[in-house]
C-alpha positions as CSV (number, residue, x, y, z in Angstrom):
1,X,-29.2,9.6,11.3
2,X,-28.2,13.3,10.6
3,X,-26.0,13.7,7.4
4,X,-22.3,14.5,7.9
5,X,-21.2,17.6,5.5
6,X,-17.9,17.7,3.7
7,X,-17.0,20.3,6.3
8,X,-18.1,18.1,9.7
9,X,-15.8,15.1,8.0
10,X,-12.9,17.6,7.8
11,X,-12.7,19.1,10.9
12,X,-13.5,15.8,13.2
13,X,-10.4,13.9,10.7
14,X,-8.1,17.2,11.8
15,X,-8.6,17.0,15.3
16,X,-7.8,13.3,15.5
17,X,-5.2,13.2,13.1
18,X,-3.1,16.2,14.5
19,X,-3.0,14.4,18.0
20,X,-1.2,11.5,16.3
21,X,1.9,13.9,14.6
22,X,3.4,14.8,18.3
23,X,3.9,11.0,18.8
24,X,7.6,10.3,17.1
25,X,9.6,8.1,19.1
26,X,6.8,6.4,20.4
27,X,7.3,3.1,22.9
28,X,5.0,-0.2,22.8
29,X,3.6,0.6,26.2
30,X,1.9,4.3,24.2
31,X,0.5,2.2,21.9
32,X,-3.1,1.7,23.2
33,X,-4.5,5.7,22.9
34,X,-2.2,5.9,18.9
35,X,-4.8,2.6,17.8
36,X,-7.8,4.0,19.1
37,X,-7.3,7.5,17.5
38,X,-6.5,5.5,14.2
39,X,-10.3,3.7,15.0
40,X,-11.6,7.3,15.2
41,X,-10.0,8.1,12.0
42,X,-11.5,5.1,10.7
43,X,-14.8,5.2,11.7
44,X,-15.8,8.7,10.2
45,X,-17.0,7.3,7.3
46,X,-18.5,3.3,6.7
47,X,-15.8,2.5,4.9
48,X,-18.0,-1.3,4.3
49,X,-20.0,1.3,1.9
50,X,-19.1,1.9,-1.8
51,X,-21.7,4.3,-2.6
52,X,-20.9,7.8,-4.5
53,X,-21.5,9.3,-1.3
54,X,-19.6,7.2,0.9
55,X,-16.7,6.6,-1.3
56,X,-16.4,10.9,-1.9
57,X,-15.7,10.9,2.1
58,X,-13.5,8.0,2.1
59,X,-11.5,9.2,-0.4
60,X,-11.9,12.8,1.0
61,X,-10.2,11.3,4.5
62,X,-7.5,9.6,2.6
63,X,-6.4,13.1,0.9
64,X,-6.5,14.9,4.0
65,X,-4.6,12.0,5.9
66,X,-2.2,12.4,3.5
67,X,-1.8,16.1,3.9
68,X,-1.1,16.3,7.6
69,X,1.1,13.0,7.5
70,X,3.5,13.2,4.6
71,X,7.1,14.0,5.2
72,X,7.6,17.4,3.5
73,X,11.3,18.4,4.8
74,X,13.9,17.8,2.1
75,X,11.3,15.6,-0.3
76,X,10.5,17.3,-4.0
77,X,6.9,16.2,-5.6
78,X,6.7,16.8,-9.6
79,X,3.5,15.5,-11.2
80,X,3.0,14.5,-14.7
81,X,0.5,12.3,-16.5
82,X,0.9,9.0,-18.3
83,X,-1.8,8.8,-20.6
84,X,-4.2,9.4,-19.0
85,X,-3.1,8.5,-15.4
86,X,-2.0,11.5,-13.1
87,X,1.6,10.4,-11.9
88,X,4.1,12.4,-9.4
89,X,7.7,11.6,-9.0
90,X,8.9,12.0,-5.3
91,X,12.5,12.7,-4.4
92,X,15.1,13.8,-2.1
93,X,15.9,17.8,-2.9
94,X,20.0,16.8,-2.9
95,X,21.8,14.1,-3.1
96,X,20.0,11.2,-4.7
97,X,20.7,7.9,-7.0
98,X,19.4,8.8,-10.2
99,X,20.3,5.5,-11.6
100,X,17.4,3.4,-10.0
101,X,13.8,4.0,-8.5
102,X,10.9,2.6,-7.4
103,X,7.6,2.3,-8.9
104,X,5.2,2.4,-5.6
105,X,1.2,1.3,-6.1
106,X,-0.5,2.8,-3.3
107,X,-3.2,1.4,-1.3
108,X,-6.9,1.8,-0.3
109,X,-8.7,-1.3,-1.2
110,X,-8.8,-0.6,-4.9
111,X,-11.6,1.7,-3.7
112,X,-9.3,4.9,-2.5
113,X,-6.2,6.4,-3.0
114,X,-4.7,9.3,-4.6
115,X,-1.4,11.0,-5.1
116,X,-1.9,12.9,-1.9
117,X,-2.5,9.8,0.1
118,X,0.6,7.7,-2.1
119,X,2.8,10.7,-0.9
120,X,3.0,9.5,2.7
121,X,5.1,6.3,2.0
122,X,6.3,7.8,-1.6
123,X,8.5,10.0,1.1
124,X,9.5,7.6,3.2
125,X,10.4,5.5,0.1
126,X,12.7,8.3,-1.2
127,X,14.1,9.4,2.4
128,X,15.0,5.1,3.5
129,X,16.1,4.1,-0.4
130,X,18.0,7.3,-1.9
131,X,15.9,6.9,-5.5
132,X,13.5,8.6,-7.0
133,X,9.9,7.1,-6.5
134,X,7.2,7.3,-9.0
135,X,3.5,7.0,-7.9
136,X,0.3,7.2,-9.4
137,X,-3.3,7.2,-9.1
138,X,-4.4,4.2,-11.1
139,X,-8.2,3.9,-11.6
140,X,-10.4,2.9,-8.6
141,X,-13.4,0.8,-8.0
142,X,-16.7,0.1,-8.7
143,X,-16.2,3.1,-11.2
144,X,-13.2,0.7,-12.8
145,X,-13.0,-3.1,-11.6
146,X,-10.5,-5.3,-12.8
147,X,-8.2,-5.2,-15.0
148,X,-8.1,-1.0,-15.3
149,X,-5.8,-0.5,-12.3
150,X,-3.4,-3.8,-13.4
151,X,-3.4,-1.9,-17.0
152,X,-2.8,1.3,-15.3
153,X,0.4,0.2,-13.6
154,X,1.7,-1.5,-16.5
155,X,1.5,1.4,-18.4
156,X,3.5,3.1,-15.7
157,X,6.7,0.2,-15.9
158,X,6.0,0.5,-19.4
159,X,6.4,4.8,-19.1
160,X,10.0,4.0,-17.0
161,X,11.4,1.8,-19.4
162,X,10.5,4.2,-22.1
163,X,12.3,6.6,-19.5
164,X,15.7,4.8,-19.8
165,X,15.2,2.7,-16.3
166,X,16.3,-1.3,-17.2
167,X,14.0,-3.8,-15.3
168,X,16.8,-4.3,-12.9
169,X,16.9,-0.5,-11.9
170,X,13.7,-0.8,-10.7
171,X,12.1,-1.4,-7.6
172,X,8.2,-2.3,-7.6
173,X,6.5,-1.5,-3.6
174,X,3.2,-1.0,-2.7
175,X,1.2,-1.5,0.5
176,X,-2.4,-3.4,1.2
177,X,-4.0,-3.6,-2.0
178,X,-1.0,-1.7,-3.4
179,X,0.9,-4.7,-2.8
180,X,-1.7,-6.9,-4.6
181,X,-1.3,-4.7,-7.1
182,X,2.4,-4.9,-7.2
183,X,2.4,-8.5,-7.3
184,X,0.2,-8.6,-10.2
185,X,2.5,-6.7,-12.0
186,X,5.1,-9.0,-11.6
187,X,2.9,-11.8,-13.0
188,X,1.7,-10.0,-15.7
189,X,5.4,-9.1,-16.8
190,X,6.2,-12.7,-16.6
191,X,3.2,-13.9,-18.6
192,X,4.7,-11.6,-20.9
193,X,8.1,-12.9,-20.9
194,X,9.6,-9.8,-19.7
195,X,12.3,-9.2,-17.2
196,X,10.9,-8.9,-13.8
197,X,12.2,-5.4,-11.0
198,X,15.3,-6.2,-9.1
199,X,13.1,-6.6,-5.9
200,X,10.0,-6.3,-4.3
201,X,8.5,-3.9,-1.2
202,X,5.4,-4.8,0.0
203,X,3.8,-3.8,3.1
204,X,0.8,-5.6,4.7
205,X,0.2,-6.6,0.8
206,X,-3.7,-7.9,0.4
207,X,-3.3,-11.2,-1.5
208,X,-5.8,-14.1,-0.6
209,X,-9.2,-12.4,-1.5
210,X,-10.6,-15.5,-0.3
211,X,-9.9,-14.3,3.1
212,X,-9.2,-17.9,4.2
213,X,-6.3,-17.0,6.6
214,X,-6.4,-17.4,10.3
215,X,-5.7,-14.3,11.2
216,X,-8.6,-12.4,9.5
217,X,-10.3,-15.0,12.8
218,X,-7.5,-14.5,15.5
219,X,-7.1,-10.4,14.9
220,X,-10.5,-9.5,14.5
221,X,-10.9,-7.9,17.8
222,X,-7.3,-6.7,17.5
223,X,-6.9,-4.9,14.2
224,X,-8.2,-1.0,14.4
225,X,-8.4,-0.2,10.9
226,X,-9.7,-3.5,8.9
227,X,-13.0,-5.5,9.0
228,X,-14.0,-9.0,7.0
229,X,-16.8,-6.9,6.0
230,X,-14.4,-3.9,5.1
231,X,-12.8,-6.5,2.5
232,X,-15.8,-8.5,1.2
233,X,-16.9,-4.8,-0.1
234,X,-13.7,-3.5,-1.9
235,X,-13.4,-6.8,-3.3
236,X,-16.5,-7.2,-4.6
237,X,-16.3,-3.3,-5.6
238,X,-12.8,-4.3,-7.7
239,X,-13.8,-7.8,-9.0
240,X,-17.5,-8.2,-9.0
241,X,-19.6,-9.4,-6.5
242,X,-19.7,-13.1,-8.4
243,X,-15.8,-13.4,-8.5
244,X,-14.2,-16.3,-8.1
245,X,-11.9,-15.5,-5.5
246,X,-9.0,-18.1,-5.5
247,X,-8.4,-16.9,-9.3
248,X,-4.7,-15.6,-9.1
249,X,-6.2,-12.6,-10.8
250,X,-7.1,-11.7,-8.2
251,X,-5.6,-13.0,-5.2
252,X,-1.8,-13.7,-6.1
253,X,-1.3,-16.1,-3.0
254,X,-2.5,-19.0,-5.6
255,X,-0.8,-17.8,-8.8
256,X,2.8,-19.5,-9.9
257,X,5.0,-17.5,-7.8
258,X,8.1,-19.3,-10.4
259,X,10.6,-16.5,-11.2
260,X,9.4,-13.4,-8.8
261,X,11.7,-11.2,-7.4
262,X,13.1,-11.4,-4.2
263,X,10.6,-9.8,-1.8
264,X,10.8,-8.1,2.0
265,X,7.0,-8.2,3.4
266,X,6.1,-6.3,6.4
267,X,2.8,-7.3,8.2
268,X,1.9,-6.1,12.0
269,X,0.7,-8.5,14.8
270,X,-2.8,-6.9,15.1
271,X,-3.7,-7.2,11.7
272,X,-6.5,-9.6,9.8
273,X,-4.5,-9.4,6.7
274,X,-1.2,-11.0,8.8
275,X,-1.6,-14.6,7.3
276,X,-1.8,-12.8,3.7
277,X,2.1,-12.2,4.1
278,X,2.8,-15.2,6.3
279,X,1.5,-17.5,3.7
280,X,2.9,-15.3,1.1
281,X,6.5,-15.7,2.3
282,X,5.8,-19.3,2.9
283,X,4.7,-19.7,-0.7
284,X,8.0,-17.4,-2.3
285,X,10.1,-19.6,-0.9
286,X,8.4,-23.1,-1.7
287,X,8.2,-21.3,-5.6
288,X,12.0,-21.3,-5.0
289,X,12.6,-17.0,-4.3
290,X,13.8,-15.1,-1.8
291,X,11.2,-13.8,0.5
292,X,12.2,-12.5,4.0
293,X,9.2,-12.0,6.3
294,X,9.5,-9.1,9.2
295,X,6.3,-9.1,12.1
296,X,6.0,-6.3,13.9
297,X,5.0,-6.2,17.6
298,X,1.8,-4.7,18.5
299,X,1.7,-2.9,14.6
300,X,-1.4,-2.4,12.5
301,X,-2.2,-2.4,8.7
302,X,0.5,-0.4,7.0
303,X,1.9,1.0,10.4
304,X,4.2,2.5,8.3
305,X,2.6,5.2,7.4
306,X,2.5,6.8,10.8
307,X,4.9,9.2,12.6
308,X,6.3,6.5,15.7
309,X,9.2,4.9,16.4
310,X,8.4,1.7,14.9
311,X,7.5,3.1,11.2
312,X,11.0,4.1,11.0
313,X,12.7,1.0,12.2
314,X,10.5,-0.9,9.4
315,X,11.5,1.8,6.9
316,X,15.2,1.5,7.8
317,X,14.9,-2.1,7.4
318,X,13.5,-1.5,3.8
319,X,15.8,0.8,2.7
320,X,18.9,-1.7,3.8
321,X,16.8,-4.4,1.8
322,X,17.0,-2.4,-1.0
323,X,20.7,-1.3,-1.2
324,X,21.6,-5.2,-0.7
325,X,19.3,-5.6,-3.3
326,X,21.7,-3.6,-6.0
């Protein structure tokens, strides 16, 4: 099989990513050609692969996704570092709350993910909330298992409430593994005894690595991005390929959801990781939260992300979430 350069994975990810920006306002029935061009997208690289090689085009694809999907009009990025860990705050150019913001972990199976790629729903954060949204590129797998990326993102609350920001100004999102990694946050800061964010965002969170929902069964043919063997490779890449994988380290579903913060959870139809927020909401609300569960029609992992219709209905949702939230 002939090599693909750095060059070839560029120019085949630009000419199937640009036919997806045109698509705004896009109905159900249009659906069918926007998830195969997200396949393409998805198949230029083995994304079941975490070696050097692989991972550099993954991660590659990721940045440039990133760069032709982000909102730009009106949105302000200003990086920083954190220790160590490269940061950006995102926000509107004029007239925004400066009183609250939102710490957002981005996604990528602990695997990819960098501020370029965070910058796509870092935007959309800012534009459907009004706050200022901090993201960061916490350290990836196999290069940094578990617990670099949980330390990482607790050194990033800890950064915003050495910033001024009260627990209760903040709200924690993240999407896919992002929102695995947000959860485990939250049950880090309660282990700690420490006042938990006013509310959580998570979309298509990753949080039974266990894979034991139905879905990952029922949307296998359905879901254009995500594979069983997709996640038994990140999470072996994050955790260690002998991992228990019911260990609420790991998959949050199982931890002691007492005390979390009140959570919206956006999951498409046509996605494996669908009973991962299903039984998620099911399990907030037996802990005794609030949890409210929204399913998108004919919607993929993190759907949000894309320039259609639908994307901005779920943001707007979010961003009314949010402003009931404070």
């Amino acid at each position: 099989m002939s090599r693909r350069t750095p060059k070839d994975l560029t120019q085949r990810l630009e000419t199937v990513i640009k036919t997806l920006i045109p698509q705004r306002g896009q109905s159900a029935d249009e659906l069918g050609p926007m998830m195969r061009a997200i396949k393409a997208v998805h198949s230029v690289t083995d994304n079941t692969s975490t070696s050097p090689e692989d991972l550099e085009h993954q991660r590659a694809a990721q940045e440039l996704f990133g760069r032709l999907v982000a909102p730009s009009l009106g949105i302000r990025n200003d990086g920083l570092t954190v220790g160590e860990v490269p940061a950006e705050w995102v926000s509107l150019e004029h007239g925004h709350d400066r009183r609250h913001a939102v710490l957002y972990c981005h996604g990528g199976g602990y695997t990819c993910g960098q501020l370029g790629y965070a910058r796509i729903l870092a935007s959309k954060l800012a534009l459907c909330t009004g706050f200022d949204v901090l993201s960061f590129e916490y350290r990836l797998a196999p290069e940094h298992r578990y617990p670099a990326a949980l330390q990482d993102a607790l050194a990033m609350w800890d950064y915003m409430m050495y910033m001024g920001y009260g627990a209760r100004d903040v709200i924690v999102a993240g999407d896919s593994a992002g929102g695995n990694l947000a959860l485990e946050l939250c049950l880090k800061l309660k282990a700690q005894g420490r006042a938990q964010p006013r509310g959580l965002l998570l979309f298509s969170p990753w949080t039974d690595m266990t894979a034991g929902g139905k879905s990952y069964r029922t949307c296998k043919d359905l879901d254009p991005m995500l594979t069983l063997e997709y996640v038994e490779a990140v999470r072996a890449a994050y955790a260690g390929p002998n991992a228990e994988w019911a260990d609420p380290r790991y998959s949050p579903l199982f931890a002691d959801l007492r005390g979390m913060p009140p959570a919206l959870i956006q999951v498409g139809t046509n996605e494996i990781l669908r009973s991962d927020s299903e039984r998620l909401a099911e399990a907030l609300q037996k802990a005794g939260g609030y949890a409210k569960l929204e399913v998108y029609e004919e919607c993929w992992h993190v759907f949000q992300q894309m320039p259609i219709h639908r994307a901005e209905v779920a943001m707007e949702a979010a961003g009314r979430f949010v402003q009931r939230l404070m």
